[in-house]
C-alpha positions as CSV (number, residue, x, y, z in Angstrom):
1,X,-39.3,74.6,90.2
2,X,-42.4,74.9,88.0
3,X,-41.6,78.3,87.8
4,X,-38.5,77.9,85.9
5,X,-40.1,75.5,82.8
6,X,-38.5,77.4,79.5
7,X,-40.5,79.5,77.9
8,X,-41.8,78.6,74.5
9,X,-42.5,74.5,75.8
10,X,-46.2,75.1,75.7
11,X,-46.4,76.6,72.8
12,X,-44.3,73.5,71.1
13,X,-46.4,71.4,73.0
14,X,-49.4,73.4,70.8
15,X,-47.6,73.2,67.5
16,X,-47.0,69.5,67.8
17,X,-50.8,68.9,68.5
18,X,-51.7,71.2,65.9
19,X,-49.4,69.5,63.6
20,X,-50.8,66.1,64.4
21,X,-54.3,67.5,63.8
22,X,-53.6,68.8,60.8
23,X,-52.0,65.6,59.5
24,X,-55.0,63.7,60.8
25,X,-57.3,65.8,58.6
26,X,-54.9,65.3,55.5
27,X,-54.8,61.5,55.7
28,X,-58.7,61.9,55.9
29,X,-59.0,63.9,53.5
30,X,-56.4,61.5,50.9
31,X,-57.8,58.4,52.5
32,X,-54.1,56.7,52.8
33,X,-53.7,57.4,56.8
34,X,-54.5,54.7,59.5
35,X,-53.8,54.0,62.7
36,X,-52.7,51.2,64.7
37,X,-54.3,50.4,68.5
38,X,-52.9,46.9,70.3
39,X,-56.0,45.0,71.8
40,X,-55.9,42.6,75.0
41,X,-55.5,39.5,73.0
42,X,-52.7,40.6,70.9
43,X,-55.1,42.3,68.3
44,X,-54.0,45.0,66.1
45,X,-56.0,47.6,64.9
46,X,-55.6,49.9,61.7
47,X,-57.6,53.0,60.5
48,X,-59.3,52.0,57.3
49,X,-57.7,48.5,57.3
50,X,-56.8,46.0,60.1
51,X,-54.4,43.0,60.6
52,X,-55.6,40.8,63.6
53,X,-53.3,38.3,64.7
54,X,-55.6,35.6,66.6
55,X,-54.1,32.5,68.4
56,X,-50.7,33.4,66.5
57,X,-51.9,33.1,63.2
58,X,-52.6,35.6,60.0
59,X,-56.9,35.4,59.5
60,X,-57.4,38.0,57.2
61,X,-55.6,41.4,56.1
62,X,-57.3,44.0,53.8
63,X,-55.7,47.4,52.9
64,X,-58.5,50.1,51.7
65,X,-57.1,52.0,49.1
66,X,-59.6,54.5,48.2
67,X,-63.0,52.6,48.2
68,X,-61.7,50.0,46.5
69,X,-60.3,46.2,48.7
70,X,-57.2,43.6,47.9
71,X,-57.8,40.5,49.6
72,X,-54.5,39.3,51.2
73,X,-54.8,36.4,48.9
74,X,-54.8,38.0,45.8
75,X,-51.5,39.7,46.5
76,X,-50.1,35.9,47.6
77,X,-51.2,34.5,44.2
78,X,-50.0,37.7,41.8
79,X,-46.5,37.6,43.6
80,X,-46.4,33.8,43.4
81,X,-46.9,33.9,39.3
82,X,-44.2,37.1,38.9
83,X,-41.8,34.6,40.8
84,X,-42.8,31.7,38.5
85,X,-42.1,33.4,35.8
86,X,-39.0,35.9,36.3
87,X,-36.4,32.9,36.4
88,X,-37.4,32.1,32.7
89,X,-37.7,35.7,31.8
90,X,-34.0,35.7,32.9
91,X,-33.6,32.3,31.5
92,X,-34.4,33.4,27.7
93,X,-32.5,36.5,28.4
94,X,-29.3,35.0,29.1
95,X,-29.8,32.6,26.0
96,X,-30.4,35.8,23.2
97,X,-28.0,37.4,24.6
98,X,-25.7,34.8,24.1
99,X,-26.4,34.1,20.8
100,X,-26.3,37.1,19.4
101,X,-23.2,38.3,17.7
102,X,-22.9,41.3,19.1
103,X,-23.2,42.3,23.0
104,X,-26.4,43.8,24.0
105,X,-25.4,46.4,26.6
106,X,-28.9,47.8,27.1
107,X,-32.3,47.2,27.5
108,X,-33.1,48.7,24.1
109,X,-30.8,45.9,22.5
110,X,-32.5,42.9,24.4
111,X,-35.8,44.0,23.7
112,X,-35.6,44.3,20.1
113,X,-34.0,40.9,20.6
114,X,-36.6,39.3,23.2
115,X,-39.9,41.3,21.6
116,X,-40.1,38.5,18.5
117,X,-39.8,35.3,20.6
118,X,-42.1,36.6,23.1
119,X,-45.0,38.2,20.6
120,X,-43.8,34.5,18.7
121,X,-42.5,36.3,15.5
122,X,-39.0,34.5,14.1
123,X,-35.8,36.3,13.9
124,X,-35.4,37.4,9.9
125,X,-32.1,36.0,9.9
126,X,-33.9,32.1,10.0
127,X,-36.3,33.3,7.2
128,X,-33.2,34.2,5.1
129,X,-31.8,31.0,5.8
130,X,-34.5,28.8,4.5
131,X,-35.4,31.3,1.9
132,X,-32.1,30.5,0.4
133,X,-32.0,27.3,1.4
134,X,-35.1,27.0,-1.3
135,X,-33.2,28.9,-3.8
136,X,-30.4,26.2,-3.5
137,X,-32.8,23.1,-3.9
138,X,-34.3,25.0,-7.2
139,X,-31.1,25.7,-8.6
140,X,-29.4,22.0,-7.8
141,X,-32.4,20.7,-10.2
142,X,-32.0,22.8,-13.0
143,X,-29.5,23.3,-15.8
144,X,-26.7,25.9,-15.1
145,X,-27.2,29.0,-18.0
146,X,-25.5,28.7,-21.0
147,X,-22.7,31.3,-21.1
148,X,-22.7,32.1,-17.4
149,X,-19.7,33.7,-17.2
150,X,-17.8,32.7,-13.8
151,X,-15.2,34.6,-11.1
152,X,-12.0,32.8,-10.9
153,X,-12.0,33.0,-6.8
154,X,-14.5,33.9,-3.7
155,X,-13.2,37.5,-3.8
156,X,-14.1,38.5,-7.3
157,X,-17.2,36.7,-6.6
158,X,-18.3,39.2,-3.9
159,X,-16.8,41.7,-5.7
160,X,-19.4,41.3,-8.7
161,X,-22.2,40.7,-6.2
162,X,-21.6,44.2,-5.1
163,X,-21.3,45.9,-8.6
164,X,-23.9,44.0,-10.0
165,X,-26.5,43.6,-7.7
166,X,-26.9,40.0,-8.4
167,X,-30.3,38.5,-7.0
168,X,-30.4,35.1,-5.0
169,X,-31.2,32.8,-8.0
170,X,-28.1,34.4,-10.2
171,X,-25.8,34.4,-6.9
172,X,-26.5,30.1,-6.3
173,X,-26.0,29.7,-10.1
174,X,-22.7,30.9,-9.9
175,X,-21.8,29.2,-6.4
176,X,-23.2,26.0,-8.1
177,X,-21.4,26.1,-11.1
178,X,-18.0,27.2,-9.5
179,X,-18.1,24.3,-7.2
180,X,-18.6,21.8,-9.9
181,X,-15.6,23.7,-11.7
182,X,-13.4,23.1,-8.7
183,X,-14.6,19.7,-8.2
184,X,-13.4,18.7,-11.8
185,X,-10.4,20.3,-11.6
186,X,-9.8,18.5,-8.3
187,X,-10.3,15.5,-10.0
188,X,-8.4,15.7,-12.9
189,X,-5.5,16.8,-11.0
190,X,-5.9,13.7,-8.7
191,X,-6.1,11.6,-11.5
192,X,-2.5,13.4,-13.2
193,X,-1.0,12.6,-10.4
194,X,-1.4,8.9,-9.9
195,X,-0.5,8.7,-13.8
196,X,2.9,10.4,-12.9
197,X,3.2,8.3,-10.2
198,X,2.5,5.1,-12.1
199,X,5.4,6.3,-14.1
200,X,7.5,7.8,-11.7
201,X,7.0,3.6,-9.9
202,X,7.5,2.0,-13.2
203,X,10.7,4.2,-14.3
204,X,14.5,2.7,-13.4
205,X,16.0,5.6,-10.7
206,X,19.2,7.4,-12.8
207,X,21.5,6.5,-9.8
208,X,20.4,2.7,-9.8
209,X,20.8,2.8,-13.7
210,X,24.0,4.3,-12.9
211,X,25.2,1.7,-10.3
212,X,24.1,-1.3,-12.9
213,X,26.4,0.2,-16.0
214,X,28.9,0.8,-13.4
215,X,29.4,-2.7,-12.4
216,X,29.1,-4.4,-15.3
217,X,32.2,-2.3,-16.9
218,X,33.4,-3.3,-13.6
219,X,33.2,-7.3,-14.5
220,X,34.4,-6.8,-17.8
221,X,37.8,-5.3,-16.5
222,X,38.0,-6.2,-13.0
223,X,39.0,-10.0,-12.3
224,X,37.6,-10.3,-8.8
225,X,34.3,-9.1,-10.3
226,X,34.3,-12.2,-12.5
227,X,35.3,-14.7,-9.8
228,X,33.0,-17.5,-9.3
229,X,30.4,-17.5,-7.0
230,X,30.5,-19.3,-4.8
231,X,34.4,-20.7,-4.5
232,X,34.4,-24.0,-5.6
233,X,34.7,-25.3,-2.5
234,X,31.5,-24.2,-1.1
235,X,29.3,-25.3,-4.4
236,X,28.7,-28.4,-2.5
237,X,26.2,-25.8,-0.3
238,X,24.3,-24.8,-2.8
239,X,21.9,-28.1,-2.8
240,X,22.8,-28.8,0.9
241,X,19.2,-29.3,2.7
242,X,20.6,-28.2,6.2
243,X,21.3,-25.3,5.0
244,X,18.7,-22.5,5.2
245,X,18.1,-21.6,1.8
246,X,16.7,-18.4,0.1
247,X,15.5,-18.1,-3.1
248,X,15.5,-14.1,-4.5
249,X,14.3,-13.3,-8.0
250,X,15.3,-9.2,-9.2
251,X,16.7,-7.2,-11.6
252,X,17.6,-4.4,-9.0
253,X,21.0,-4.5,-7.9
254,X,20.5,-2.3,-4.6
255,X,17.3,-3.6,-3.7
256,X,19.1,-7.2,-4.2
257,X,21.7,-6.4,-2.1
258,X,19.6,-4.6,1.1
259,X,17.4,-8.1,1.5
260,X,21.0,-10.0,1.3
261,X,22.5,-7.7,3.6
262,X,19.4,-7.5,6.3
263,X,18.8,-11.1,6.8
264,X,22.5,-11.9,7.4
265,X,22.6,-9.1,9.4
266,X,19.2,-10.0,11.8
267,X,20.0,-14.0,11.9
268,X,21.4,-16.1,14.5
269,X,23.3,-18.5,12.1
270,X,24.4,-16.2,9.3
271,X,27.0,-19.3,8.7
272,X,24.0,-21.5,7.6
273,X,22.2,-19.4,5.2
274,X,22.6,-20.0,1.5
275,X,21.1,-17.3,-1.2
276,X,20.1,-18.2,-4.4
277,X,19.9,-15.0,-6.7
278,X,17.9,-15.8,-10.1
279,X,18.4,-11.9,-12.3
280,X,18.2,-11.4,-15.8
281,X,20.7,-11.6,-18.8
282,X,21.5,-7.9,-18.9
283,X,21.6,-7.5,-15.2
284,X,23.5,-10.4,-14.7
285,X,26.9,-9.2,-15.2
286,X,26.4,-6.4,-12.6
287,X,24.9,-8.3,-9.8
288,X,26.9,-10.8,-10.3
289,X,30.0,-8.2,-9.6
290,X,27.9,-7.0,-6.7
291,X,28.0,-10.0,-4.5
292,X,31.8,-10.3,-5.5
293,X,33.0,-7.8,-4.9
294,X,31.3,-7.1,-1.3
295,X,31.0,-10.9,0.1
296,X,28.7,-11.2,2.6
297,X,30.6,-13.9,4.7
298,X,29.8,-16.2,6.0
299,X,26.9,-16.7,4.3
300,X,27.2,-18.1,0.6
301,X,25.3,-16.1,-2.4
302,X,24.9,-17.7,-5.5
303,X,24.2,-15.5,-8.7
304,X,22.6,-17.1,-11.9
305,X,20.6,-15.4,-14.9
306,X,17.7,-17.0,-16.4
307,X,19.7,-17.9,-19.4
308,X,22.0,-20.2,-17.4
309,X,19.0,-22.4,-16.4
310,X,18.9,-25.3,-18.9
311,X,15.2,-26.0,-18.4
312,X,14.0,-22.5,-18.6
313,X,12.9,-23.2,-22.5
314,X,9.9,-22.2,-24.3
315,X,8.7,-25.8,-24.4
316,X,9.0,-25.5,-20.8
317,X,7.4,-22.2,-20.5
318,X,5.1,-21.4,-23.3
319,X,2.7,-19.1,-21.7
320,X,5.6,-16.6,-20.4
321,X,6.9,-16.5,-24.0
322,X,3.5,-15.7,-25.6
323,X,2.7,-13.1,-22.6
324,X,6.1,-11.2,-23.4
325,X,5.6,-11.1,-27.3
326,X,2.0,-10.6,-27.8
327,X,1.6,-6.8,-29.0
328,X,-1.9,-6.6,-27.4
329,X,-0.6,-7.6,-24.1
330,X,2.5,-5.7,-24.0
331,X,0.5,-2.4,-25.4
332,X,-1.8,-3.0,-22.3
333,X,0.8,-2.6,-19.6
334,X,3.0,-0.5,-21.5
335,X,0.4,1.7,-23.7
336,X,-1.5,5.1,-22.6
337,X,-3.3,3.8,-19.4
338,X,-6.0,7.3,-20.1
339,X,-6.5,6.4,-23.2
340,X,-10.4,5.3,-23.3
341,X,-10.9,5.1,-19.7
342,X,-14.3,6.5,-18.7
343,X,-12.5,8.7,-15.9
344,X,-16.0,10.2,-15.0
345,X,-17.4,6.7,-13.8
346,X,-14.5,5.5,-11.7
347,X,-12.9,6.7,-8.6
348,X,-9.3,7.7,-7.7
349,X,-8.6,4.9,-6.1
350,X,-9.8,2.4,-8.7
351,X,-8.4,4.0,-11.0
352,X,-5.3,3.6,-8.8
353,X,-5.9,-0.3,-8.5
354,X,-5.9,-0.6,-12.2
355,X,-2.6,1.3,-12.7
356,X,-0.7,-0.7,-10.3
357,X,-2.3,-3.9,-12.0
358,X,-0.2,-2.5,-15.6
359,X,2.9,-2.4,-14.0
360,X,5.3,-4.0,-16.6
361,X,7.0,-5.9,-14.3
362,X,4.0,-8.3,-14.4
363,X,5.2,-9.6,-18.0
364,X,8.8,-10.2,-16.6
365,X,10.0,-13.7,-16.6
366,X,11.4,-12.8,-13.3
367,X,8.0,-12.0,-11.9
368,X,6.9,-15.6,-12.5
369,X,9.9,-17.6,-12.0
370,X,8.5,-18.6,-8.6
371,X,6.2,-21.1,-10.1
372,X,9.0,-22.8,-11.5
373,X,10.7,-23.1,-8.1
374,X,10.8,-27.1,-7.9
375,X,11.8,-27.7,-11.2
376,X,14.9,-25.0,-11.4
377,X,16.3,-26.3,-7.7
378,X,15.4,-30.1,-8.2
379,X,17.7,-31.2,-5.3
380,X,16.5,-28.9,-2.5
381,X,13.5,-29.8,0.0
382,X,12.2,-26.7,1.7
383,X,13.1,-22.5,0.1
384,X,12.2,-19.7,2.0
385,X,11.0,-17.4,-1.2
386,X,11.5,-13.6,-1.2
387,X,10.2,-10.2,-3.1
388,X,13.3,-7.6,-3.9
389,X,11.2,-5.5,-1.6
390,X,11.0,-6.9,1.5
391,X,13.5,-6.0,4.1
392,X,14.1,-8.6,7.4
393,X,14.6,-8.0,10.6
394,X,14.6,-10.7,12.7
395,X,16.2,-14.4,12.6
396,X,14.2,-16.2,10.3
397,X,16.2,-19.7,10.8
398,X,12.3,-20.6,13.2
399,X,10.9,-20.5,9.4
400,X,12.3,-24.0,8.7
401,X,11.0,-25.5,11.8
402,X,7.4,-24.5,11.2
403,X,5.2,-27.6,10.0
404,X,3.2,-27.1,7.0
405,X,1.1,-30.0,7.5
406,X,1.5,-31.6,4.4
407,X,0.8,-28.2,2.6
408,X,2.9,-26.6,-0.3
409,X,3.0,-22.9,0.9
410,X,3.6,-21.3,3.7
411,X,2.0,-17.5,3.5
412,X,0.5,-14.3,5.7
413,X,-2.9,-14.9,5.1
414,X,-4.5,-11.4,3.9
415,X,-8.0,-11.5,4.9
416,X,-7.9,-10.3,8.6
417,X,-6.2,-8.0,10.3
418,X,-5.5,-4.8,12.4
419,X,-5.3,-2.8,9.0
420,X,-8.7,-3.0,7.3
421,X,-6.9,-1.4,4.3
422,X,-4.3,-3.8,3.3
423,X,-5.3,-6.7,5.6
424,X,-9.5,-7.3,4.0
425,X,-8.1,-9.1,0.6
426,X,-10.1,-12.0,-0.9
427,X,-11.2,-13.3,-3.8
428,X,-13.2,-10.7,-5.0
429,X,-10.5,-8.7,-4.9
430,X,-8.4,-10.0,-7.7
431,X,-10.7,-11.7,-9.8
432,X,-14.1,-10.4,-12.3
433,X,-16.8,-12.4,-10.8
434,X,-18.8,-11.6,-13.8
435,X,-17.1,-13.5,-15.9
436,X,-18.8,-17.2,-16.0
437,X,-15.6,-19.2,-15.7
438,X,-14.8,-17.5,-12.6
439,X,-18.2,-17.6,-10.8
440,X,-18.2,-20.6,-11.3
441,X,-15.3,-22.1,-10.0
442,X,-14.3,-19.5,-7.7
443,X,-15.8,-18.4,-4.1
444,X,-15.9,-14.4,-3.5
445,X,-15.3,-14.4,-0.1
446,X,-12.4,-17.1,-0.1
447,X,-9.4,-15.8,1.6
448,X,-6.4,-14.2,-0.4
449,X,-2.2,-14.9,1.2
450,X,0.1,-12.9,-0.1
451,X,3.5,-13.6,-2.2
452,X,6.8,-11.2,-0.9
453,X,7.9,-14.2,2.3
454,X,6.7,-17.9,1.4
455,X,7.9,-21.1,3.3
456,X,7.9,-23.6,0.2
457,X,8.0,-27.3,0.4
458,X,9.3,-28.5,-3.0
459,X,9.0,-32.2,-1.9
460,X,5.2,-31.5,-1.4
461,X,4.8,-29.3,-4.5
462,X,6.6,-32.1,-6.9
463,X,3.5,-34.2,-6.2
464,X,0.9,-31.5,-7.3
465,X,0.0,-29.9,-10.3
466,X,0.0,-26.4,-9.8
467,X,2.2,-25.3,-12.2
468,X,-0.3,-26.9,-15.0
469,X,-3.0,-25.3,-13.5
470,X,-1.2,-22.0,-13.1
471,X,-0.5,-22.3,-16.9
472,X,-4.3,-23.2,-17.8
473,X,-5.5,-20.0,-15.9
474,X,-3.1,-17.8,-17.6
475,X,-4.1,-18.9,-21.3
476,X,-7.7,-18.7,-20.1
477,X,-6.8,-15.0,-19.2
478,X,-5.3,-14.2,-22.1
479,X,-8.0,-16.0,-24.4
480,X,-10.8,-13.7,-22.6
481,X,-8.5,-10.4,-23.3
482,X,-7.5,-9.8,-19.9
483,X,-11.1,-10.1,-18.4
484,X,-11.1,-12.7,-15.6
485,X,-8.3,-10.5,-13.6
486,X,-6.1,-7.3,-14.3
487,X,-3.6,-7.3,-10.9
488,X,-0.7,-9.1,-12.1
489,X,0.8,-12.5,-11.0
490,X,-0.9,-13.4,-7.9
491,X,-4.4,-13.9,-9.1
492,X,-2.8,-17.3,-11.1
493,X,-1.0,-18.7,-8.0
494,X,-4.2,-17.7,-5.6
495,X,-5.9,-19.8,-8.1
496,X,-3.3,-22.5,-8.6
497,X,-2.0,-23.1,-5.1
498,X,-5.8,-23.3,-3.9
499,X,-5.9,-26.2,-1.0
500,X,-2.1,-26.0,-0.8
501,X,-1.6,-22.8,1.7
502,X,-0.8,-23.4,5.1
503,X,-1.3,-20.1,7.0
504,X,1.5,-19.0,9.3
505,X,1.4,-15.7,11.9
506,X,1.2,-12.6,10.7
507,X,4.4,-11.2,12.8
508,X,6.4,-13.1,10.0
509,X,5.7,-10.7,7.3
510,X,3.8,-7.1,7.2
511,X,2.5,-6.3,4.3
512,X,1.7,-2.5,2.8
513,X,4.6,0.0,3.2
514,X,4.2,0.9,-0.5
515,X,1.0,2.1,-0.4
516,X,-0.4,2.3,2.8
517,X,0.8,6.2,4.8
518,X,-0.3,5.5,7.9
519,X,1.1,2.4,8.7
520,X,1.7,2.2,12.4
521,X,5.8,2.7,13.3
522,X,5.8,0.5,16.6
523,X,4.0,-2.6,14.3
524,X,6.9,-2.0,11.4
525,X,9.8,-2.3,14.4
526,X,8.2,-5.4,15.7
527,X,7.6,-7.4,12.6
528,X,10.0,-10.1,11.1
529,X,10.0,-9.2,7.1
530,X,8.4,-6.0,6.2
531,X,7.4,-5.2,3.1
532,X,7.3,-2.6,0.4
533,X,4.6,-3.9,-1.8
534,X,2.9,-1.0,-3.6
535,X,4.3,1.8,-6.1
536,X,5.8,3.7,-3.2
537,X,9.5,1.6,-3.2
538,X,11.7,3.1,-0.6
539,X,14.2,3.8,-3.4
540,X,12.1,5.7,-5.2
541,X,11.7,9.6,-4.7
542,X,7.4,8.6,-4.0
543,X,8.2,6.4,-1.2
544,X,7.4,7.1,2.1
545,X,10.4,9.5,4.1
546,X,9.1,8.4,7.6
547,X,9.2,4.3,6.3
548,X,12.3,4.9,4.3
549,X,14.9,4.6,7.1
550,X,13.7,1.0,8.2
551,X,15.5,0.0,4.1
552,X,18.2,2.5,4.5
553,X,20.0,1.5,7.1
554,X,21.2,-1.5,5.4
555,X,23.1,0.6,2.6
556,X,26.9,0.6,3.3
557,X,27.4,4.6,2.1
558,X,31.3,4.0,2.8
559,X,30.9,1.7,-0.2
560,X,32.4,3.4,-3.2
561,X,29.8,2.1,-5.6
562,X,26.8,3.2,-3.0
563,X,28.4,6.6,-2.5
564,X,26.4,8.5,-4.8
565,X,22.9,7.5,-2.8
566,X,23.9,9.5,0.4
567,X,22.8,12.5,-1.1
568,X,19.6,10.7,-1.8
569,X,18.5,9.1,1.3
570,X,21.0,10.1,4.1
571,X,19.2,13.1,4.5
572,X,15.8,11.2,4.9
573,X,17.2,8.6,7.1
574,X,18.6,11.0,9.3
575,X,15.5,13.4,9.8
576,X,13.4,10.7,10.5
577,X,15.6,8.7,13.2
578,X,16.4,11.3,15.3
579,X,15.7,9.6,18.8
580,X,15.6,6.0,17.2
581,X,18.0,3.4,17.8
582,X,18.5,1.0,14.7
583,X,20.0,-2.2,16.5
584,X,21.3,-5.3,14.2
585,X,17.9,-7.0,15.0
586,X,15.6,-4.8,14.2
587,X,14.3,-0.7,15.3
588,X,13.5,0.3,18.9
589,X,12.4,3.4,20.4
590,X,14.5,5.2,22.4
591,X,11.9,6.6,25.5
């Protein structure tokens, strides 16, 4: 058996230990080699180092490299700082990396990125920044050049930056001085355009001109245009206090006949309603052929022009007469309104205020006939009064049932509210507390109510004197060239009716929808009266399109006299109502 071993084993066996030897004298010779031997307690041994494991713990471990020694501990502590700080290495990585504009895709990008922050040297990009943001500072202090010729847009501005080599100071010069251009021209063109609205809100509309010379040929040839109003039968209504009478004051024909048309339509008891329509001597002759020829059964319209009221005299009204022919007065509401006004010190919407306040309507008898309320309907007890501009939507028969304790008015007060535009109005709104008379009478922060829906009590009113003090303000107005207030009629009756306002709810009457955009839609569907106040009249081309349709729908297009508005607002109406039902008693949204 021994005899048949394979030859060539033994010398293997040789090669092996003569490999081992030789790899022994190697490791000696580099000093790296070391061996391992197990002792009796679970020792272990190493050549040139050794890790002993005594009662199944780690005492010590030393690795020789050359003749230098690591302690085990130093390793511990160097790999417990490179693991401290690695997570915010990666940490401010991730965060240049994100900011950066571009990608970084290599280690070359992030470390010219990350060499800065970590040898605490700024990115150049933040020097540039407050660099120019110095430049800007100097240049906002000093006077722009004389002569500095500027680029009509952003792209001819870069254009000459590049051709020109413009330095930092020239370059904020120009930026400086084309914003204030563009400002100014901003401004001027903001300015234009409330002067052409002020027009555009103080002009008659062609097609309501139209419609007036249209029905006043009508009376003149057209019997039942001329009949009397009301049949002489019913004139017995007209001063009938259980009736539910309305007092309406315009020289607008359509307006007139949408605030007729929508509170017969929204009430209850149409057959009780009684209106009593005050216009003026040239308008007369076509209202009055309005309401003949399209009765509005069964309630009763009256029609009367101021010149058919036998007390309506200049003894009786003195102040009205002297408003209407005084040339410095009339050339203040119907003069150039641009004329001397320091634009530069005054913003849009000031400037906006002060337009509206030189409408001329605000030296029309009309416009102040409501003072005179008591004395031209002597026989009635309680009026609902009403603006041409209102439109109602709901029964308002609850108005008559509403106790004024003892008060004179009953008015939306104007100095709280949901809207903080059109619903903060008081005192110091209307009137020049600079002026001596009127600090020291009047209160600032007294609260305004506003005209457009009033409950009156003429019983109550008959034993005050409000229309003498109405009158004494308005002289004391006109003595002081217009100083104590500019807006109009209200500021006299604010004045005037002060101590005699009972305040009712707001739901009776929203104010606003002539000047205020964003006026919520769900608030205008739920409110009783809405109203128009403000240049922006729904029957104007300015007024609102998506508030439009809440007036429109009480215009009868089929109406051969209203037939040429269709064009005008049937359009409107219908793009803005698509998916809104407009019942008799008001608009609701279709979910």
């Amino acid at each position: 058996m021994r005899s048949s071993r394979r030859p060539g084993r033994k010398s293997k066996d040789l090669s092996r230990r003569s490999g081992r030897s030789e790899l022994g004298s190697v490791e000696s010779r580099c000093g790296w080699g070391f061996g391992v031997g197990f002792g009796s307690h679970g020792e272990v041994g190493m050549g040139g180092g050794g890790i002993e494991w005594r009662n199944g713990f780690i005492d010590l471990m030393k690795i020789k490299v050359g003749a230098r020694h690591i302690s085990y501990r130093t390793v511990f502590h160097t790999i417990l700082i490179l693991a401290f700080l690695l997570p915010f290495v990666f940490i401010l990585t991730a965060v240049v990396t994100l900011e950066g504009v571009n990608k970084c895709s290599s280690f070359d990008c992030l470390g010219r990125r990350l060499g800065p922050r970590l040898l605490g040297r700024v990115d150049d990009s933040a020097r540039l920044v407050r660099d120019f943001y110095k430049v800007l500072n100097q240049v906002n202090t000093e006077e722009i050049p004389a002569g500095l010729k500027l680029p009509d847009s952003f792209n001819q501005l870069v254009s000459e930056m590049k051709n020109n080599q413009y330095d930092a100071r020239t370059f904020a010069f120009m930026l400086r001085a084309m914003m204030e251009n563009f400002e100014k021209e901003v401004r001027e063109s903001k300015f234009s355009e409330l002067m052409n609205k002020h027009y555009a809100a103080s002009s008659v509309p062609k097609s309501i001109h139209c419609l007036s010379l249209r029905l006043t040929d009508e009376y003149s040839s057209n019997a039942h245009a001329r009949k009397q109003l009301p049949p002489p039968e019913l004139l017995p209504l007209l001063s009938d206090n259980s009736y539910h009478h309305f007092v309406l004051s315009t020289d607008n024909i359509l307006a007139a006949s949408v605030v007729v048309a929508s509170a017969v339509q929204s009430s209850l008891q149409p057959e009780k309603i009684v209106f009593h329509v005050i216009t003026d001597k040239k308008t007369y002759a076509g209202m009055h052929s309005w309401f003949a020829l399209n009765p509005v059964s069964p309630a009763i319209v009256e029609v009367k022009g101021v010149h058919q009221f036998d007390w309506l005299t200049r003894e009786n009204v003195p102040v009205l007469e002297a408003v209407e022919n005084q040339y410095g007065i009339r050339n203040y509401y119907h003069g150039n309104h641009i004329s001397g006004a320091n634009l530069s010190a005054t913003t849009p919407r000031t400037f906006a205020s002060k337009l509206q306040a030189r409408s001329p309507k605000y030296i029309s008898l009309l416009n102040h006939l409501r003072i005179y309320i008591p004395e031209l309907f002597p026989n009635l007890d309680k009026v609902v009064f009403l603006d041409d501009d209102v439109v109602i939507q709901r029964d308002l028969s609850p108005l008559w049932g509403i106790d004024l304790g003892g008060k004179v008015n009953g008015a939306v007060e104007t100095c709280r509210g949901e809207d903080e535009w059109v619903m903060s109005k008081r005192f110091r709104n209307y009137f020049n507390f600079s002026h001596p008379l009127v600090s020291k009478n009047l209160d600032p922060e007294e609260c305004a109510w506003a005209y457009g829906m009033n409950i009156f009590d003429l019983n109550a009113w008959r034993k005050t004197n409000i229309r003498e003090t109405y009158h004494s303000w308005v002289k004391e107005n006109l003595k002081s060239n217009l100083t104590i207030w500019k807006l109009g009629t209200l500021p006299p009756a604010l004045i005037a009716f002060r101590g005699h306002v009972h305040a009712i709810d707001p739901k009776w009457h929203m104010l606003g929808l002539g000047y205020q955009n964003k006026t919520d839609i769900e608030s205008v569907s739920r409110a009783a009266v809405i109203h128009y106040n403000g240049q922006s009249k729904p029957w104007l081309q300015i007024g609102f399109e998506h508030l439009r349709p809440f007036w429109t729908k009480y215009i009868n297009y089929s109406n051969d006299f209203l037939e040429i508005f269709r064009d005008i607002f049937e359009k409107t109406s219908r793009k803005f109502t698509v998916g809104v039902e407009l019942p008799r008693s008001g608009i609701n949204f279709i979910p």
